[in-house]
DSSP file (Angstrom, degrees, kcal/mol; ACC not computed):
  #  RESIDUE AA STRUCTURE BP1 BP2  ACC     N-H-->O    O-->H-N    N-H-->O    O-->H-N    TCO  KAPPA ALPHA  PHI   PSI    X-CA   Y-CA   Z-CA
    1    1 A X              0   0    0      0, 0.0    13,-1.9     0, 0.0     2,-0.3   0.000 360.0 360.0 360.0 140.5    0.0    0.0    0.0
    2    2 A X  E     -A   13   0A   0     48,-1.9    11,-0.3    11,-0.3    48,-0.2  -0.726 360.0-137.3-172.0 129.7    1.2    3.5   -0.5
    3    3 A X  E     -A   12   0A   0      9,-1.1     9,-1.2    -2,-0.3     2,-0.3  -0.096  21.4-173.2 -62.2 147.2    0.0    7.1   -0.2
    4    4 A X  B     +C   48   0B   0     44,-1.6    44,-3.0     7,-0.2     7,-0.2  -0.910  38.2  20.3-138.5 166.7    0.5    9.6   -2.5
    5    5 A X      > +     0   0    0     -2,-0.3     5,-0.6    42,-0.3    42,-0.2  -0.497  50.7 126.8  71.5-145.3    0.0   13.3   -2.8
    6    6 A X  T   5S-     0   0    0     40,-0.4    39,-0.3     3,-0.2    40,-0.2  -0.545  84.3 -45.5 107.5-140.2   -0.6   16.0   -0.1
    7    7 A X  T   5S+     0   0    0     38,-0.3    -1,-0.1    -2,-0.2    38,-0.1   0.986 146.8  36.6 -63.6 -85.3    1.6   19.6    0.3
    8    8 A X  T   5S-     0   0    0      1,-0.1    86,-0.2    37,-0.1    -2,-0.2   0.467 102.0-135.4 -52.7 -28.2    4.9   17.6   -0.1
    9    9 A X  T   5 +     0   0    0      1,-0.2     2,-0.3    -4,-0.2    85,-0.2   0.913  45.1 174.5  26.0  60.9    3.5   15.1   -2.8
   10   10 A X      < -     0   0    0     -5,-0.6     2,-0.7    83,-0.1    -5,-0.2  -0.596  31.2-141.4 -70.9 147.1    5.3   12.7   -0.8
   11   11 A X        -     0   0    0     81,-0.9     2,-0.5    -2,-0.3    -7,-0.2  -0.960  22.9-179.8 -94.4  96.6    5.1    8.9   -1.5
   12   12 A X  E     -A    3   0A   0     -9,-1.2    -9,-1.1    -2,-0.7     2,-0.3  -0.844   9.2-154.4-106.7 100.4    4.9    7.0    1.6
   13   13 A X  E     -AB   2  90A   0     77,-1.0    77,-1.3    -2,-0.5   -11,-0.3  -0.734  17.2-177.7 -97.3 148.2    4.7    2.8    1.7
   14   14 A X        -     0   0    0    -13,-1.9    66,-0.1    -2,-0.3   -12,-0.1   0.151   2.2-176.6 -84.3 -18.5    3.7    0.3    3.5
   15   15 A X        +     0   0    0      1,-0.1     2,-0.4   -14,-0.1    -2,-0.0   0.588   6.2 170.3 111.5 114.7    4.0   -3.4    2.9
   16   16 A X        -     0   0    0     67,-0.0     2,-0.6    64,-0.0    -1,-0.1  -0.914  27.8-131.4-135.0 148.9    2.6   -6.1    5.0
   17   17 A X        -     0   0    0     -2,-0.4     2,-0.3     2,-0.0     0, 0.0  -0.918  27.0-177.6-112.2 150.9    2.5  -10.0    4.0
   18   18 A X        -     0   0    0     -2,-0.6     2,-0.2     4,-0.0    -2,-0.0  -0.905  30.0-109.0-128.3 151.2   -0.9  -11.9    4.5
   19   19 A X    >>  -     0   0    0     -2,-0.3     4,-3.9     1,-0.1     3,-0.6  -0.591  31.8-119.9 -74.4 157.3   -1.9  -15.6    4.0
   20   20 A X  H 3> S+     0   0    0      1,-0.2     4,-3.0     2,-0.2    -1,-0.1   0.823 117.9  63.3 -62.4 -25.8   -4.1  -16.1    1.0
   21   21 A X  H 3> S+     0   0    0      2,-0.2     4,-2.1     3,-0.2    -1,-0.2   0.803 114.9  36.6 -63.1 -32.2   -6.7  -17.5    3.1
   22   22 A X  H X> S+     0   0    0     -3,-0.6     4,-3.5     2,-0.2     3,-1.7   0.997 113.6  54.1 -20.9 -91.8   -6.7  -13.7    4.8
   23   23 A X  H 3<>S+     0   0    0     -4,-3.9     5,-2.5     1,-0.3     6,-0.3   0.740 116.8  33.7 -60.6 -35.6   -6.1  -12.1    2.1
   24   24 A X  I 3<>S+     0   0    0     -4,-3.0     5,-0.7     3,-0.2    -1,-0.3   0.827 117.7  50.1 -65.5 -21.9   -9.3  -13.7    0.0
   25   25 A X  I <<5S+     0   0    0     -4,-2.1    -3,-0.2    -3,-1.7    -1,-0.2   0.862 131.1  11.0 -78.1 -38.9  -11.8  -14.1    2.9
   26   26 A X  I  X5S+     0   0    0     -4,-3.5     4,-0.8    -5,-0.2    -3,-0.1   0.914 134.6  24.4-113.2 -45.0  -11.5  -10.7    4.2
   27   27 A X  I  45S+     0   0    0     -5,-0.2     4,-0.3     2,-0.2    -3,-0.2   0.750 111.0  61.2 -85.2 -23.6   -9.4   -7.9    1.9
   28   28 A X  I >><S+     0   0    0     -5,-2.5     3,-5.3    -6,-0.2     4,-1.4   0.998 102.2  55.4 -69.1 -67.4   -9.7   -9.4   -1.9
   29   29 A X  G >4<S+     0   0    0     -5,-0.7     3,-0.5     1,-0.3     4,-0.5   0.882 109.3  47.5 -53.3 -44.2  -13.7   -9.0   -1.6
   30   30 A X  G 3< S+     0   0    0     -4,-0.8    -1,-0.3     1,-0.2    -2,-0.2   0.695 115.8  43.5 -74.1  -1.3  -13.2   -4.8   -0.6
   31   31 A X  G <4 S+     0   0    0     -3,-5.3     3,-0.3    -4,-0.3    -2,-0.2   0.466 112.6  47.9-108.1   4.5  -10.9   -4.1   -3.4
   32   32 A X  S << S+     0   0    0     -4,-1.4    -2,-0.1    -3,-0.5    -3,-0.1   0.513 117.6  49.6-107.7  10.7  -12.9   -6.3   -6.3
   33   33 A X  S    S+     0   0    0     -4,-0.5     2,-0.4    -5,-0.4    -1,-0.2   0.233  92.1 114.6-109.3  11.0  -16.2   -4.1   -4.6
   34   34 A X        -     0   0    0     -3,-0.3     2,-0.6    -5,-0.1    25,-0.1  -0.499  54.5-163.1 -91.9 127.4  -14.1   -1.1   -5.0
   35   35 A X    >   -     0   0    0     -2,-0.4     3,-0.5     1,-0.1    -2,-0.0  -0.830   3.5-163.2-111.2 134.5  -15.2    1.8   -7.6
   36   36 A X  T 3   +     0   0    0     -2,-0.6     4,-0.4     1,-0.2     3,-0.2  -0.105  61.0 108.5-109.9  42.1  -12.2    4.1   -8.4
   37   37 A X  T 3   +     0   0    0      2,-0.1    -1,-0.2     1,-0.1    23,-0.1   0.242  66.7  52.9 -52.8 -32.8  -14.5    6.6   -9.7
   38   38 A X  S <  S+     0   0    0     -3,-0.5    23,-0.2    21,-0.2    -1,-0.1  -0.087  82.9  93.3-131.0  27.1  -14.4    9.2   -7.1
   39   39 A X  S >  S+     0   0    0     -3,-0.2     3,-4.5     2,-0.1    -2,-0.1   0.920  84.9  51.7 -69.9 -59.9  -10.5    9.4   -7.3
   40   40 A X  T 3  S+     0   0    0     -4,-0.4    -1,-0.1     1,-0.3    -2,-0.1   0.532 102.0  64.3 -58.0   0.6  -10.8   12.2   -9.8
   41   41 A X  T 3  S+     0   0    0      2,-0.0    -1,-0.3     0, 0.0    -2,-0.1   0.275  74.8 125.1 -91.0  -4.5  -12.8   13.6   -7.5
   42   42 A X    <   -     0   0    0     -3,-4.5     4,-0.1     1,-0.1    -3,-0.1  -0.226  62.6-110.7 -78.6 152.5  -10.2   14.0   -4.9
   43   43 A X    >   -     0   0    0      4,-0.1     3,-1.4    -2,-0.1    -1,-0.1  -0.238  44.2 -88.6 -70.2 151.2   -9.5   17.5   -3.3
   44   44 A X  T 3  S+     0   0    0      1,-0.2     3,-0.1   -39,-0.1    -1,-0.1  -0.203 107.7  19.1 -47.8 157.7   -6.4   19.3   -4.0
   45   45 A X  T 3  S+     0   0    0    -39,-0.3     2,-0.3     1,-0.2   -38,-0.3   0.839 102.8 120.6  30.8  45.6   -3.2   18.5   -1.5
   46   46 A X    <   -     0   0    0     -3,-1.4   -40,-0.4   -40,-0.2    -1,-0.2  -0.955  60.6 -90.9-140.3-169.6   -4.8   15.5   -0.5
   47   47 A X        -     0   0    0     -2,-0.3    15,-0.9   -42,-0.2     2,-0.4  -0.437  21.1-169.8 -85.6 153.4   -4.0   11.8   -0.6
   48   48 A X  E     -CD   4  61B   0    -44,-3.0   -44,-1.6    13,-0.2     2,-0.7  -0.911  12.3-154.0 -85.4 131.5   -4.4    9.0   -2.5
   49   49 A X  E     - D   0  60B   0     11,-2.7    11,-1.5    -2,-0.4     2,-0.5  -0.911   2.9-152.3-130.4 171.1   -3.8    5.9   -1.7
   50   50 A X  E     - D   0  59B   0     -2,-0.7   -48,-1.9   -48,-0.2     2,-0.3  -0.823  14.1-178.0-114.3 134.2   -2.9    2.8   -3.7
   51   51 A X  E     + D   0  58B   0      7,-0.9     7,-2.7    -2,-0.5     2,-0.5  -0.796   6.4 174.1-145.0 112.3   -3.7   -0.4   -2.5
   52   52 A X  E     - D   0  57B   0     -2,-0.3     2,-0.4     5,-0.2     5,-0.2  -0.877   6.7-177.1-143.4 130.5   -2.8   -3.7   -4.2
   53   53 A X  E >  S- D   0  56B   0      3,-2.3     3,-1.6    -2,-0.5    -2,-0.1  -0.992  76.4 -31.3-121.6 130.5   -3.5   -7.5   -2.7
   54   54 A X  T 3  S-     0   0    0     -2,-0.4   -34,-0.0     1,-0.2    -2,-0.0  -0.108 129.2 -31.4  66.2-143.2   -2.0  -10.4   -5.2
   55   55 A X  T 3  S+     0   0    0      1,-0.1     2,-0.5    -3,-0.1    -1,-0.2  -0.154 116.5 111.4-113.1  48.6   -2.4   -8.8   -8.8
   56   56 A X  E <   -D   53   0B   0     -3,-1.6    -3,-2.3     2,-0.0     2,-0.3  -0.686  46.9-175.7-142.9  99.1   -5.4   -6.9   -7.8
   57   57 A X  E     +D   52   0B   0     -2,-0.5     2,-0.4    -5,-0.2    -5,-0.2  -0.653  10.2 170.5 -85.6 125.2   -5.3   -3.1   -7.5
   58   58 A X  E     -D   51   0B   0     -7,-2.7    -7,-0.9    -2,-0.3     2,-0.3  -0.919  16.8-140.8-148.8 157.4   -7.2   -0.5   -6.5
   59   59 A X  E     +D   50   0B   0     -2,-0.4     2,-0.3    -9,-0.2    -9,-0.2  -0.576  18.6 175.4 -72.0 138.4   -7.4    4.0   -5.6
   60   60 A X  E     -D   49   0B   0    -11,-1.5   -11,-2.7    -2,-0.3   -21,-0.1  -0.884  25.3-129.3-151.8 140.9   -9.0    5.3   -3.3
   61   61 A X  E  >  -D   48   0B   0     -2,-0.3     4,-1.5   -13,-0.2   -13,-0.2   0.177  26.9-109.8 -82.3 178.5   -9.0    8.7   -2.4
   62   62 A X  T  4 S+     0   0    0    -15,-0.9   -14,-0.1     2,-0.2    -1,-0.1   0.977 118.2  51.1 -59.6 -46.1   -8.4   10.2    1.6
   63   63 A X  T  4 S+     0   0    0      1,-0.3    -1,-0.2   -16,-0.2     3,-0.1   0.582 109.5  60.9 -88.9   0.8  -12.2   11.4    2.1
   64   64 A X  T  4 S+     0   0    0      1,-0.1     2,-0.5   -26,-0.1    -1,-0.3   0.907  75.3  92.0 -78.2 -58.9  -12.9    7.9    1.0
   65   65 A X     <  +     0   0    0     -4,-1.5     2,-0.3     4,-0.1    -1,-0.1   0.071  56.0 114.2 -63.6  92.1  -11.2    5.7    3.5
   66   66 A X    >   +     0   0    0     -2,-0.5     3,-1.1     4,-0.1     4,-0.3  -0.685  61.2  19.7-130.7 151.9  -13.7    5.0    6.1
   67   67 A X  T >> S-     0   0    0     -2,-0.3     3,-7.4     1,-0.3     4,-0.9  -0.097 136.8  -6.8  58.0-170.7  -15.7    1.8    7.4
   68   68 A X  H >> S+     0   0    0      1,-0.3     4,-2.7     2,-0.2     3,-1.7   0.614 136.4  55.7 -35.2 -55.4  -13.4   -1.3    6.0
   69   69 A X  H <> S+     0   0    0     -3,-1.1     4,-1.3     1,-0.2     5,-0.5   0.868 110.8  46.8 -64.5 -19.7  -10.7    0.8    3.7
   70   70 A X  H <4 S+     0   0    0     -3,-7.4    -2,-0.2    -4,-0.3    -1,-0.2   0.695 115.6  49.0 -94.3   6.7   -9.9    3.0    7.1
   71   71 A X  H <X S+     0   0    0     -3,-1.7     4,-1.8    -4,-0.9    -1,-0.2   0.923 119.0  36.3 -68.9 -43.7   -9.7   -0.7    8.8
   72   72 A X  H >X S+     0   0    0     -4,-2.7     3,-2.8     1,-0.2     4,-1.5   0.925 116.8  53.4 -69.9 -72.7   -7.3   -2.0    6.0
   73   73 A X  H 3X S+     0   0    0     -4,-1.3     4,-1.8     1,-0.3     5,-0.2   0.794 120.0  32.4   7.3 -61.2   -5.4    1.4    5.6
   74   74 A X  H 3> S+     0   0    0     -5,-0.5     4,-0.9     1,-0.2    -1,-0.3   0.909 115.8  58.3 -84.7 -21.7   -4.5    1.6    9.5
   75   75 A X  H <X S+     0   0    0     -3,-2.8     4,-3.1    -4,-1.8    -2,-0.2   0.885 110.3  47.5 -65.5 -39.3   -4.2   -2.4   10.0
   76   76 A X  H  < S+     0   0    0     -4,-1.5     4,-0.4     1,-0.3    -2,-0.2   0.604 112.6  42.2-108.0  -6.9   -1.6   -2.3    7.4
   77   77 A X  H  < S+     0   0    0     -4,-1.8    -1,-0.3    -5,-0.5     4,-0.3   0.626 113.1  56.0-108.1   1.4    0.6    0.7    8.6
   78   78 A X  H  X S+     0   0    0     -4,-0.9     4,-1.5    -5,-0.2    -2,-0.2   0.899 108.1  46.0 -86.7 -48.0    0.4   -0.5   12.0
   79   79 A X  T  < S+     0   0    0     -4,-3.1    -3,-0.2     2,-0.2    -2,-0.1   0.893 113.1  48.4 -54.6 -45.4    1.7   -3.9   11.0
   80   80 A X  T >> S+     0   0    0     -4,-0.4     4,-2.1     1,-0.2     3,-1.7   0.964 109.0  59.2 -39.7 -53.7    4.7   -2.5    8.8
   81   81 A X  H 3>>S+     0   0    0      1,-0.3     5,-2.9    -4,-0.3     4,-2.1   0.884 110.2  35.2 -75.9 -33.6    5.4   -0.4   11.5
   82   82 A X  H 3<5S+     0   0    0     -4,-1.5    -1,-0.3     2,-0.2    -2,-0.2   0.134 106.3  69.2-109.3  45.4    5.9   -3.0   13.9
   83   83 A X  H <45S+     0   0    0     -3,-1.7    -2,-0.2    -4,-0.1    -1,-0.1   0.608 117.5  29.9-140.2 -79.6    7.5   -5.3   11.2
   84   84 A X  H  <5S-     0   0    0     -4,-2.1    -2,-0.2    -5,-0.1    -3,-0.2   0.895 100.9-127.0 -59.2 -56.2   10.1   -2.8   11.4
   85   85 A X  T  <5S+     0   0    0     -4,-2.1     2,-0.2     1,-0.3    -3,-0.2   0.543  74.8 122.4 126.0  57.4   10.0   -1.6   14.8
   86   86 A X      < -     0   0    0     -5,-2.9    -1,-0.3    -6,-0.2     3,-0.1  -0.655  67.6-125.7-119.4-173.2    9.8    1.9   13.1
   87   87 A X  S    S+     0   0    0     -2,-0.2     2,-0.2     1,-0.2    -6,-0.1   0.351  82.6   9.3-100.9 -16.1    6.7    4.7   13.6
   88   88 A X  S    S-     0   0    0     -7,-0.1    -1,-0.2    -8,-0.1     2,-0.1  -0.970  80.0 -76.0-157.8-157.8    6.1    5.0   10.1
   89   89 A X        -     0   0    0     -2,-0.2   -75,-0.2     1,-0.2     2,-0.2  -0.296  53.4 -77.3-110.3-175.3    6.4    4.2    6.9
   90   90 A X  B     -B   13   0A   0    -77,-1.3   -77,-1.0    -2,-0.1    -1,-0.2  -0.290  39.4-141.8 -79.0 128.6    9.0    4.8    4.1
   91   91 A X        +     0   0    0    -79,-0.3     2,-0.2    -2,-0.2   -79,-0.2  -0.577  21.9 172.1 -79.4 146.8    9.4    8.1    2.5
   92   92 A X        +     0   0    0    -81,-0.2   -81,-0.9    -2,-0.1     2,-0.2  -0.862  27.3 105.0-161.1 165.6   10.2    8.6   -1.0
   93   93 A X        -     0   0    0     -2,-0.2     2,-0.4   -83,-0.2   -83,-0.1  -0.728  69.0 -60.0 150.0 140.8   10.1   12.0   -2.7
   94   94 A X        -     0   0    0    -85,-0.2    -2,-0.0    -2,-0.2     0, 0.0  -0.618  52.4-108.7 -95.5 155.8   12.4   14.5   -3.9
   95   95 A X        -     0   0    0     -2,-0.4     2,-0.3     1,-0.1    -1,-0.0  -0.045  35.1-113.0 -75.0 177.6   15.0   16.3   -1.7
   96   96 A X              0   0    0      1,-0.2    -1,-0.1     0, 0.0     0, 0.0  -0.596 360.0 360.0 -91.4 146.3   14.4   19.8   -1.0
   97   97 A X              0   0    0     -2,-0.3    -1,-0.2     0, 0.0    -2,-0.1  -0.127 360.0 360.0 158.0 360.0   16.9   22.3   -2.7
C-alpha cells in the first residue's frame, strides 16, 4: 500500500504479508467491490492511496477511507510499523533544494 499526494507530494509505503486464506476471505472481496470513480474527484493536496493485494489493485482517495478501507489502511501501517519496529512508513520524494 502506498499514499501519495498532499503539500509535499510525498510517497509514503507500506507493505505487510498476509496468507491467502486472509487475504481472500477478508481484503480481496473490498478491493474487487471497489469503484475508483471518485478518485478524480479527490480535493487538492490530499491523498491518494494505492492499494494492491495479489495482482489486484485498486485508488482510493483520503475522504474515501472509512468503514473497511480505514480498517485495511490503518491495519496495514500498523503492522509494517511494527514489522520494522519503526513509527512509520518509508518516504520517498524528492530532496528539497
Amino acid at each position: 500500500m502506498s499514499r501519495s499526494g498532499g503539500f509535499a507530494g510525498l510517497t509514503r509505503t507500506w507493505s505487510v504479508e498476509v496468507s491467502s486464506t486472509e487475504a481472500e476471505e477478508r481484503w480481496l472481496p473490498l478491493l474487487e467491490g471497489a469503484d475508483n470513480s471518485g478518485v478524480e474527484d479527490a480535493e487538492r493536496d490530499r491523498y491518494v492511496y494505492h492499494i494492491a493485494i495479489g495482482y489486484r489493485e485498486v485508488t482510493v482517495a483520503e475522504s474515501a477511507v472509512e468503514g473497511p478501507w480505514k480498517e485495511l489502511v490503518e491495519w496495514v501501517k500498523d503492522a509494517s510499523s511494527s514489522q520494522r519496529g519503526e513509527d512509520s512508513g518509508q518516504e520517498s520524494g524528492q530532496a528539497p533544494g
